[in-house]
N, C-alpha and C positions, 0 to 999 in steps of 0.2 A: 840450753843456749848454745848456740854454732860455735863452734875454735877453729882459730887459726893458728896452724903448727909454723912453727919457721927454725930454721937452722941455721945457728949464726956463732962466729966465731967464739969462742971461752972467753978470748979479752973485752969480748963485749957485750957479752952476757955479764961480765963481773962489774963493767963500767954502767951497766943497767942497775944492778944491784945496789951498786953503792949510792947512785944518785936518788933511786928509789926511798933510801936507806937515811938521804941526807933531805929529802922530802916528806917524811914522816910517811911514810908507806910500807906497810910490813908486808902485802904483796907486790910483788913486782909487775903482776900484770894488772893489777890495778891501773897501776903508776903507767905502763906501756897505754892501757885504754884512753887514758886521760890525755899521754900526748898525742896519740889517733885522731879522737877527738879534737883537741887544740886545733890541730895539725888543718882538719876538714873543714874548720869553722872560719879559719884564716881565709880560706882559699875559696867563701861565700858560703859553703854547703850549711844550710839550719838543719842539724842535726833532729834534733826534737820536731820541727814540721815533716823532717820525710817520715820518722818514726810513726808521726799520727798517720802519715797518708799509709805507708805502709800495713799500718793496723789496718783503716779506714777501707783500704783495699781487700784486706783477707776479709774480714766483718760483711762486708757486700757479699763475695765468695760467701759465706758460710752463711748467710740471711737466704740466698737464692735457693741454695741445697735446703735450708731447713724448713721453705718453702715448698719447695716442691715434694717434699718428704708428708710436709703435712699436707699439702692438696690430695697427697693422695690417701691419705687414709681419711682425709675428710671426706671425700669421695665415696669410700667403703661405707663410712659410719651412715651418712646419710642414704646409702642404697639399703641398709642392713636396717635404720629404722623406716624404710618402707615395707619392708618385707613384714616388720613388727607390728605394724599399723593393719597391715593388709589381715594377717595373723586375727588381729583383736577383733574386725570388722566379722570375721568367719567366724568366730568365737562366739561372738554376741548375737549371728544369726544363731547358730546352734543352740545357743541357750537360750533364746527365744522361740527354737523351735519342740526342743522340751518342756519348758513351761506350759504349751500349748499344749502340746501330749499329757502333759500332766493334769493339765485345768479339766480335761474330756475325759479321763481315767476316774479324777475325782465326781466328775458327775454322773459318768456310768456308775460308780459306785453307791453316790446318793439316790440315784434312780433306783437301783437295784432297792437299796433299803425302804422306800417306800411301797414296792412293790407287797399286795397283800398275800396273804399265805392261796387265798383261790388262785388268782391273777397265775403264780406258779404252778399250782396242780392242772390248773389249766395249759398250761406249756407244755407240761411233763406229758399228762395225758396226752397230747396230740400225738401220738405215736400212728404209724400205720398200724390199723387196724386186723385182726387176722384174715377175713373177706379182700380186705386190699391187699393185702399179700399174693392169697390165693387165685386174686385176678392176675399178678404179676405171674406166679411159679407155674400154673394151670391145676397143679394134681400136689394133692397132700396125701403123702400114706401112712397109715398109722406107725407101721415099723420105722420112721425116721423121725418122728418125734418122741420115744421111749425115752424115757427120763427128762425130757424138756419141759412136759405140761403132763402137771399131776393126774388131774381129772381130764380125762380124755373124752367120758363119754360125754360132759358139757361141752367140750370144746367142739364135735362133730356136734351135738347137736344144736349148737350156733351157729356154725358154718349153714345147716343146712335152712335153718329159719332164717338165715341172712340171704338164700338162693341160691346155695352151691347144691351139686348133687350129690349123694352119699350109696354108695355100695359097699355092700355086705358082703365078704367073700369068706372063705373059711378060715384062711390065715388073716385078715387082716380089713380093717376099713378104708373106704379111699375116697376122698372130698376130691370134687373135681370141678373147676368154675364153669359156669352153666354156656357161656358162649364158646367155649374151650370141646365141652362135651356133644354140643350141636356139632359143631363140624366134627368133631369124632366119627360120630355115627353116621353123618352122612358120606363119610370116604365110607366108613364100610359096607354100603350098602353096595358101594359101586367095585368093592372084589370081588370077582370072577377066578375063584381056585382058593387052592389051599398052598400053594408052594409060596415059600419066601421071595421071589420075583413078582407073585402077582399080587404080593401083601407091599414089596417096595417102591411097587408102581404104583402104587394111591397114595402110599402112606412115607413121606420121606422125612419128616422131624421126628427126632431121638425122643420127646416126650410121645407122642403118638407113639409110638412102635414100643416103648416101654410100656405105656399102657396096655397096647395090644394085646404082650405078651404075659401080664400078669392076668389079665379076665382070661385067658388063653387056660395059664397056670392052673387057676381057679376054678374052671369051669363056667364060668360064666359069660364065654364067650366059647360058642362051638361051631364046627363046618358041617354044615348041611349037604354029604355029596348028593343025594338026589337034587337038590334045588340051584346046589352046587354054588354056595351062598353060606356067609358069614351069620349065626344070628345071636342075638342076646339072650344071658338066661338071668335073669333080676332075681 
């Protein structure tokens, strides 16, 4: 509550007291408020109406701030449950887009189970075949599949009922795919010498020339210098 100090003589500060004193007033400033009062009320002033305006005026004050205090976070709140809403909408795509995943997971699985035991041996089996291979690589030699397939001499002599060609050299056997083997031999027909210039002038792929030089190894590919000519020895 607001005071007012005032400085006023002893003798009348004492002439306060006593009349206060002769008023039934144990404080004094009681007794001063009340002749204040008197005092205002004589002179027109309604005490108790300015009081309510007074309130009535901070209450406006303090209604406008507690307004705009909450505009604003009502503001927030409502930007923040969009953001939540938007949130749940992405939510609910995704879990709809898993459930979907999930539905196709479970039926590939179902599918799977129905599948009969052929039906798989059938898949499995489809492997490229060693013939398709041999189209792909051109030349199998035996010393590069040692220890990969047991029975070797089945396995060339598959190859070779399947249409590859098969030679016999002394270290070793070598399947070679039969369109691969044609043009083989027809570059060699057409070297002219025995030097590695006039072998890299027909012959310029690294299988070719690997081969070259194992029938070479072997002997079963020799140079004729009289005819002066490449020939086979089978």
């Amino acid at each position: 509550m607001p005071q007012i100090i005032l400085n006023i003589p002893e003798d009348l500060y004492k002439a306060i007291l006593e009349r206060a004193s002769r008023e039934g007033y144990k404080d004094p400033y009681e007794y001063l408020l009340r002749l204040i009062v008197s005092a205002l009320s004589s002179q027109g002033l309604d005490l108790g109406r300015y009081i309510e305006d007074l309130v009535a005026k901070y209450a406006s004050r303090s209604e406008r701030k507690l307004s705009d205090i909450l505009n604003a976070y009502t503001s927030k709140i409502e930007e923040l449950a969009s953001k939540i809403a938007s949130l749940y909408e992405d939510f609910e795509e995704i879990k709809s887009k898993i459930q979907e995943i999930e539905g196709k997971l479970q039926e590939m699985e179902r599918a799977g189970e129905r599948e009969t035991p052929m039906e798989r041996q059938a898949q499995q089996a489809r492997k490229a075949t060693a013939i398709e291979i041999l189209k792909q690589q051109k030349v199998f030699y035996e010393s590069s599949i040692y220890g990969k397939i047991k029975n070797r001499d089945k396995f060339f002599q598959k190859l070779e009922r399947e249409g590859a060609i098969i030679i016999n050299t002394e270290r070793e056997r070598i399947a070679i795919d039969k369109d691969f083997w044609e043009g083989f031999t027809s570059k060699i027909s057409r070297i002219r010498g025995d030097s590695e210039e006039a072998i890299r002038s027909v012959m310029s792929d690294r299988k070719e020339l690997e081969l070259f030089e194992r029938l070479k190894e072997s002997a079963n590919l020799i140079y004729d210098a009289t005819e002066k000519r490449w020939k086979l020895v089978m």
